[in-house]
C-alpha positions in Angstrom: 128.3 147.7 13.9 129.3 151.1 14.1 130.2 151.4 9.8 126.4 150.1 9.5 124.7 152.6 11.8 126.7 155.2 10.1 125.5 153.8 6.4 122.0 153.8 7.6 122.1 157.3 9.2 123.6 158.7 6.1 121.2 156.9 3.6 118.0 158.3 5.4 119.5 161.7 5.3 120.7 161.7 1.7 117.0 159.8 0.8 115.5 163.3 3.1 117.4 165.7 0.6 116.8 163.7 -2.4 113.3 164.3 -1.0 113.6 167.7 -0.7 115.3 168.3 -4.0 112.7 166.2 -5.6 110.0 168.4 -3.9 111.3 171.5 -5.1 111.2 170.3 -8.9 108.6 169.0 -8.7 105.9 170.7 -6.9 107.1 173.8 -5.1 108.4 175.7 -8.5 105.6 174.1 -10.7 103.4 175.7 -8.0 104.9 179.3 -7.8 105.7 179.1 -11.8 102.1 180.3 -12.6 102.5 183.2 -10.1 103.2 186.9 -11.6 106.6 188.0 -10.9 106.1 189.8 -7.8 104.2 186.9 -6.4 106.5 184.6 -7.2 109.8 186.5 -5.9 107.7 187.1 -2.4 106.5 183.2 -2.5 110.5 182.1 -3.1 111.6 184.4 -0.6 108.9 182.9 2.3 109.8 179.4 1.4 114.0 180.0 0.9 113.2 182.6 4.0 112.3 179.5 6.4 115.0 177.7 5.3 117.4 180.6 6.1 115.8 181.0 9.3 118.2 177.9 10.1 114.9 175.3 10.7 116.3 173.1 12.9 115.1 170.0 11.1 115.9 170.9 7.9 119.5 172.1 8.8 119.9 168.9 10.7 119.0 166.4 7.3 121.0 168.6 5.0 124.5 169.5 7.4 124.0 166.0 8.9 123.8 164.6 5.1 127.2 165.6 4.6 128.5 164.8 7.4 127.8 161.2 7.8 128.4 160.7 3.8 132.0 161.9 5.2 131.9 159.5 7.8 130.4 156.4 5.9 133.2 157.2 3.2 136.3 157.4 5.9 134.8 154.5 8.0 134.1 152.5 4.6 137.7 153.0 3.4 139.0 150.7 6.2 136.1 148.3 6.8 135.3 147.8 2.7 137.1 146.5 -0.5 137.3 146.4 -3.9 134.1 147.4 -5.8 131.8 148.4 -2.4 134.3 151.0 -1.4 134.7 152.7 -5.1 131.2 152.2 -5.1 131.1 154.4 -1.5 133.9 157.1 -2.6 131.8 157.5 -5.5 128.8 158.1 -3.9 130.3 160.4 -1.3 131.9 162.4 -3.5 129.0 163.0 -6.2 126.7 163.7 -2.9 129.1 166.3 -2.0 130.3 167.7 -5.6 126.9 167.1 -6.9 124.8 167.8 -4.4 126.4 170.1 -1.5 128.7 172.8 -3.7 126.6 173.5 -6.2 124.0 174.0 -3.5 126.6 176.3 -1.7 128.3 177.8 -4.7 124.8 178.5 -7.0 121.8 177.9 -5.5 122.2 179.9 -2.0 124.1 182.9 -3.4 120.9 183.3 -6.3 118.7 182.8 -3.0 120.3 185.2 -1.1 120.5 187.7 -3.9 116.4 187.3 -3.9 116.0 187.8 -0.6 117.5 191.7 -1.1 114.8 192.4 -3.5 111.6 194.3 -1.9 109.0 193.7 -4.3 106.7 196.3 -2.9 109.4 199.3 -4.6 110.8 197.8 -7.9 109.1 198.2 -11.0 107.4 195.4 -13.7 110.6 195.5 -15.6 112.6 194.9 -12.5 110.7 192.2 -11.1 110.4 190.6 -14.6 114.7 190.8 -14.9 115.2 189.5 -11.4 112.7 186.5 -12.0 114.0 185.7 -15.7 118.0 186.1 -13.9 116.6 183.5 -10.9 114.1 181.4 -12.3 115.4 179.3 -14.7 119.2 178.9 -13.3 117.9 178.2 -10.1 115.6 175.5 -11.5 118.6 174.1 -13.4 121.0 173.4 -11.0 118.4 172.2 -9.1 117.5 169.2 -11.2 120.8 168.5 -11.4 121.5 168.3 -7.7 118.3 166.1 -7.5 119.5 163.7 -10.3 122.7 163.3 -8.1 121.2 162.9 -4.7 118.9 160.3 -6.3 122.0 158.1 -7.7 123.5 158.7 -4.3 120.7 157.4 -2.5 120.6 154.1 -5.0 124.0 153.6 -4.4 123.7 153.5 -0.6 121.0 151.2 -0.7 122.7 148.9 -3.0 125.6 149.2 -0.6 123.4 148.6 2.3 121.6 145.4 0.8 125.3 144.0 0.2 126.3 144.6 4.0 
């Protein structure tokens, strides 16, 4: 009983950042895209700026994520076999290598390096460099951490169906 709370928990929350993911490509960066530079440095710096202001629902889906993907996996490794635990390593580790350190290692580090920029002082040419050195990485990785969390959250309802 325990092993299937554990698999529900962590498929919600993985669903809730594939969510999130899925929001940010596909609304929230079409949305600010159109924006002039400054605009759109100030609207990514309110938006990540929430975020970073450790909103307790949002840090709860995304550290909680990872932490019952952990705990699915380890409980899973006793209580499955064969192809349903692969199936579980596999989708714990591309949540976590796919989704979670790229998020840490890329995506934070260019959000935190936005958030030092006062757009009030630099010039065009700044503001253009800094958007052109954010922008398009930023979007990158993030489609790719989406496309992960969205295989991850197939796989768990797969696995969940076959429970």
């Amino acid at each position: 009983m325990l092993f299937q709370a554990v698999m529900v928990v962590a498929t919600v929350l993985c669903s809730l950042v594939a969510g999130i993911l899925f929001a940010f490509a596909t609304v929230v960066m079409p949305g600010i895209k159109n924006l002039e530079d400054a605009a759109f440095i100030r609207a990514f710096q309110v938006i990540d700026g929430v975020i970073q202001g450790y909103q307790p629902l949002f840090m709860l889906v995304w550290i909680g994520s990872a932490l019952s993907m952990i705990a699915a996996a380890a409980i899973g490794g006793w209580k499955l076999a064969g192809l349903d635990r692969v199936v579980l390593v596999l989708a714990a580790l591309i949540f976590l290598l796919g989704v979670q350190v790229p998020t840490a290692t890329i995506n934070i580090p260019m959000n935190d390096a936005l958030q030092t920029l006062d757009t009030r002082t630099m010039s065009e040419t700044a503001l253009k460099r800094a958007r052109e050195a954010f922008e398009s990485r930023w979007n990158q990785w993030n489609i790719i951490r989406t496309v992960f969390a969205i295989i991850v959250t197939v796989l768990l309802i797969v696995l969940l169906l076959r429970l």
